[in-house]
C-alpha positions in Angstrom: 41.2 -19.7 18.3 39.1 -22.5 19.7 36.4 -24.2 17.5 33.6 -22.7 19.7 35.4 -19.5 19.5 35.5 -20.2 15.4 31.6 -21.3 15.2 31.0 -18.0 17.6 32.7 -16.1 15.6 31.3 -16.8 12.5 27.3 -17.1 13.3 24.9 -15.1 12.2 24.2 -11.6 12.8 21.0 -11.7 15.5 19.0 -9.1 15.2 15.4 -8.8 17.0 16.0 -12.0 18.4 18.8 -14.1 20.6 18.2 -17.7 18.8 20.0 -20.8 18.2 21.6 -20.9 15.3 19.2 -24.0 14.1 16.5 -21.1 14.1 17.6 -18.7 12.4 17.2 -20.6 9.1 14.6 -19.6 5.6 11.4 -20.7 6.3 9.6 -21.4 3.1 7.2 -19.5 1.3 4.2 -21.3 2.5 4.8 -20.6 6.2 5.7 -17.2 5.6 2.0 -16.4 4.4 0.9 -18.7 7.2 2.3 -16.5 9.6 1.6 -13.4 7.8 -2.7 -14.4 7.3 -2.6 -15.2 10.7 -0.7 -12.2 12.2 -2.9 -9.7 10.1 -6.2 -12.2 11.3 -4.9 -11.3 14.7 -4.2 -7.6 14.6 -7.0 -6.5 12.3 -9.6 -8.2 15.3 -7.8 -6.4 17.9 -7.8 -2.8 15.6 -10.9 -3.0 14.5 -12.5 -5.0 17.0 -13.3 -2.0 19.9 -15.4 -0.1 17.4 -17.1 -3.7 16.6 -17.5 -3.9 19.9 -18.4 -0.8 21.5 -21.4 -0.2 18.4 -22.7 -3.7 19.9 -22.8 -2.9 23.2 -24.0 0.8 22.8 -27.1 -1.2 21.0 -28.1 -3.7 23.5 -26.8 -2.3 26.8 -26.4 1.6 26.2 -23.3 2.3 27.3 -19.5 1.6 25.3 -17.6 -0.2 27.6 -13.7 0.3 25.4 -11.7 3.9 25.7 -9.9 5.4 23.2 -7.1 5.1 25.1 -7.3 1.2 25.3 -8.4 0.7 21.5 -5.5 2.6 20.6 -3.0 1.4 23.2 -3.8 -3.0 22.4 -2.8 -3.0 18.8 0.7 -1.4 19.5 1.3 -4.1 22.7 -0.3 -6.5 20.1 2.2 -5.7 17.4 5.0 -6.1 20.6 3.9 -9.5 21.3 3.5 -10.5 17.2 7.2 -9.0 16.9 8.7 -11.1 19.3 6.6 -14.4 19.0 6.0 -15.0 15.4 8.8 -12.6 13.9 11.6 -14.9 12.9 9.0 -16.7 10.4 7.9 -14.1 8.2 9.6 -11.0 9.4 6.3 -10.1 10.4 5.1 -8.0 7.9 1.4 -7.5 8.9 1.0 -4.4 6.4 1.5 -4.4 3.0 3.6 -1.2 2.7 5.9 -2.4 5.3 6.3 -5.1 2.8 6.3 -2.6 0.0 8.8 -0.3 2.0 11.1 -3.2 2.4 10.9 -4.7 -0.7 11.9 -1.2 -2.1 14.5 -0.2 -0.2 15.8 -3.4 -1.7 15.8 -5.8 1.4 13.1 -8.1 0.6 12.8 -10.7 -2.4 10.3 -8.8 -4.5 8.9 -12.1 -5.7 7.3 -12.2 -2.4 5.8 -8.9 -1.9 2.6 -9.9 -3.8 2.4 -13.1 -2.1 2.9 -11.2 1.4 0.4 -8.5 0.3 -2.2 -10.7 -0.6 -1.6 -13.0 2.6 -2.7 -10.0 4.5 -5.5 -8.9 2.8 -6.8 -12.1 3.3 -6.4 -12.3 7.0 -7.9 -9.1 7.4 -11.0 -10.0 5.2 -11.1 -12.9 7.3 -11.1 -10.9 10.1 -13.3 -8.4 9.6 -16.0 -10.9 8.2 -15.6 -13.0 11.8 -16.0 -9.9 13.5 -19.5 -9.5 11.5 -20.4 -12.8 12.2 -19.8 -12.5 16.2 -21.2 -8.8 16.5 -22.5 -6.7 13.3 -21.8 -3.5 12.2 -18.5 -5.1 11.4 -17.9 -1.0 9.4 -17.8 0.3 13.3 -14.5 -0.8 13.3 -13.3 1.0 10.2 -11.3 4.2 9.9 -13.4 7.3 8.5 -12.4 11.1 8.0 -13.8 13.3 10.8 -16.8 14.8 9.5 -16.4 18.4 8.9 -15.3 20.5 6.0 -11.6 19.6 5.0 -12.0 16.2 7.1 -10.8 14.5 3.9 -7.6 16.4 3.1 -6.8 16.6 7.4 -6.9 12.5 7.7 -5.0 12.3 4.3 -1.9 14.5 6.0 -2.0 12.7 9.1 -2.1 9.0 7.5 1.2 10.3 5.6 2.7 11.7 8.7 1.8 9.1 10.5 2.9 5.5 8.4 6.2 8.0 7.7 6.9 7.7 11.3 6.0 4.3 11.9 8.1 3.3 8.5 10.8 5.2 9.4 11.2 3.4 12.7 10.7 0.2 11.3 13.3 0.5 8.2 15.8 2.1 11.1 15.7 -0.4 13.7 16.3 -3.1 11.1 19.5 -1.2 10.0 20.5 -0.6 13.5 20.7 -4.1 14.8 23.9 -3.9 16.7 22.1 -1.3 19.3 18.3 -2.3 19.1 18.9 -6.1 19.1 15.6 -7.7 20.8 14.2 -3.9 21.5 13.0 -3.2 17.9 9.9 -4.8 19.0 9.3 -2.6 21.9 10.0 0.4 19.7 7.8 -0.6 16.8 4.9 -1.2 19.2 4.9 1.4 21.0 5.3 3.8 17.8 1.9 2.1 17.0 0.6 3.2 20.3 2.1 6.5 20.1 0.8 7.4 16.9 -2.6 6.1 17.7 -3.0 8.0 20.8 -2.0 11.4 18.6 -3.8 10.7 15.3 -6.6 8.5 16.0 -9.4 11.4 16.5 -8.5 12.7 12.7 -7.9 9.9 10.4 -8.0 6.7 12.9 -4.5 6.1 12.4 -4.8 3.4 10.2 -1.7 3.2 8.5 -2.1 0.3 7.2 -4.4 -0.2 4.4 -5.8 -3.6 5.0 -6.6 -2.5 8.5 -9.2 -0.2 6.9 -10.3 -1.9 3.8 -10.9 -5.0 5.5 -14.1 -3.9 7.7 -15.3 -1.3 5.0 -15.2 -4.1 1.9 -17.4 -6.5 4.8 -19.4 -4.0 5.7 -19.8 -2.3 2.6 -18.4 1.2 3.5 -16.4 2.3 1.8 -16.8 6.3 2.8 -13.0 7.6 2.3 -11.6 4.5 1.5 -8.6 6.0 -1.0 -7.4 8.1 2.1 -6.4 4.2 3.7 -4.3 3.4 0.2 -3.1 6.7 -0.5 -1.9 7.9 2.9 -0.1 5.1 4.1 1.9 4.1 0.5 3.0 7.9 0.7 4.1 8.0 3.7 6.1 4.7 3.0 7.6 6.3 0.0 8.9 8.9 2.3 10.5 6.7 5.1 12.1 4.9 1.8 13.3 7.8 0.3 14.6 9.0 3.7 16.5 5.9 5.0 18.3 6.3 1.3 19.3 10.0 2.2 20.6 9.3 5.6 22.1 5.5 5.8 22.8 5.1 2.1 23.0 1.8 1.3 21.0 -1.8 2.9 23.4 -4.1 4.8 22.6 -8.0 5.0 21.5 -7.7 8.3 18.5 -5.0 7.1 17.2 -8.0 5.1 17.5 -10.5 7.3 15.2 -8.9 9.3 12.9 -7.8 6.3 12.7 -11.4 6.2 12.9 -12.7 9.1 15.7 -14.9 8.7 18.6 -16.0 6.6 18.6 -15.3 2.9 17.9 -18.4 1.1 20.6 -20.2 -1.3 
């Protein structure tokens, strides 16, 4: 065997990305929380920022100007885009029980999941208070039960159902590297889009906690607010609990996408 045949042979496993080996190396701590304020800045403004938008054109010009459709549709093509361009630095989290789901089923360093967590809470704060600043009624862009008897319990199934499915996808195309390569982010993004499009008359399809809490705490709204928590780390639970049943054990390559890279020394 040739040495280029040896050094081929014994890269890395790619696995959402095709990289040199040079970049496929731990980034430290720091960047990772970088990468993960900033990814959850991005998508919370683009989540949350049609409802933001649409209340403050309804009030000075009368008519909404975003669909459904589109408000639903941009965070999953968002998500795509975050996948691809900022994934190999943080893994790309952008939801704390992604991070939680991954950190349980044992493919993450759980000395990081707080970190992570906290990273995104911040960078949808920060969101949510610069979408405030730019057009008020920053709660608009919140996720609320639909308000009828029973709206409560009917958003509460349909966050579970829904962050299942969206876990379940994520934790499976990690595991199934070989086949997905470079498409995970096409099938994680559109899942987003999917799911959105189904749930988001009931509950908003949230799931993802910080996507919620962060206009409600600026806006001080915080109308249903356990729904946002408890749905979404349920539903995570599930897809945990699930990947377990079916594919057993992690495999190295499951955590070096969890991670976005490879495993420190």
């Amino acid at each position: 065997m040739t040495t280029e045949a040896q050094m081929a042979a014994a890269a890395p496993p790619r696995l959402f990305w095709l990289f040199d080996n040079g970049a496929l190396r731990a980034h430290p701590l720091r960047v990772r929380l970088i990468v993960e304020f900033v990814g959850t800045f991005i998508l919370i403004c683009v989540a949350a920022g049609p409802g933001v938008i649409n209340a403050y054109v309804a009030l000075h010009h009368g008519v909404p100007q975003i669909s459904r459709d589109a408000a639903v549709v941009a965070p999953g093509a968002l998500v795509m885009a975050l996948i691809y361009a900022l994934g190999p630095l943080s893994g790309m989290h952008i939801n704390p029980v992604v991070t939680i789901a991954f950190t349980l089923r044992g493919v993450f360093h759980a000395a990081w999941a707080i970190p992570y967590i906290v990273a995104q809470l911040l960078g949808a704060f920060a969101a949510a208070l610069f979408l405030q600043l730019m057009f008020g009624q920053v709660a608009k862009g919140g996720s609320h039960p639909i308000a009828i008897a029973g709206g409560e319990w009917r958003s509460l199934v349909m966050e579970v159902l829904c962050t299942l499915i969206l876990v379940t996808v994520i934790l499976h195309t990690a595991t199934g590297y070989k086949s997905i390569g470079h498409n995970a982010a096409l099938a994680v993004g559109s899942t987003v889009a999917l799911l959105g499009l189904f749930a988001s008359p009931i509950s908003g399809a949230s799931m993802n906690p910080v996507r919620t809490l962060g206009p409600n705490l600026v806006g001080a709204d915080l109308a249903g607010w356990w729904i946002y928590v408890a749905g979404p780390v349920i539903g995570a639970l599930l897809a945990v609990g699930l990947i377990r049943v079916v594919r057993g054990k992690p495999s190295l390559e499951e955590r070096e996408a969890a991670e976005g890279g490879l495993l420190p020394n």
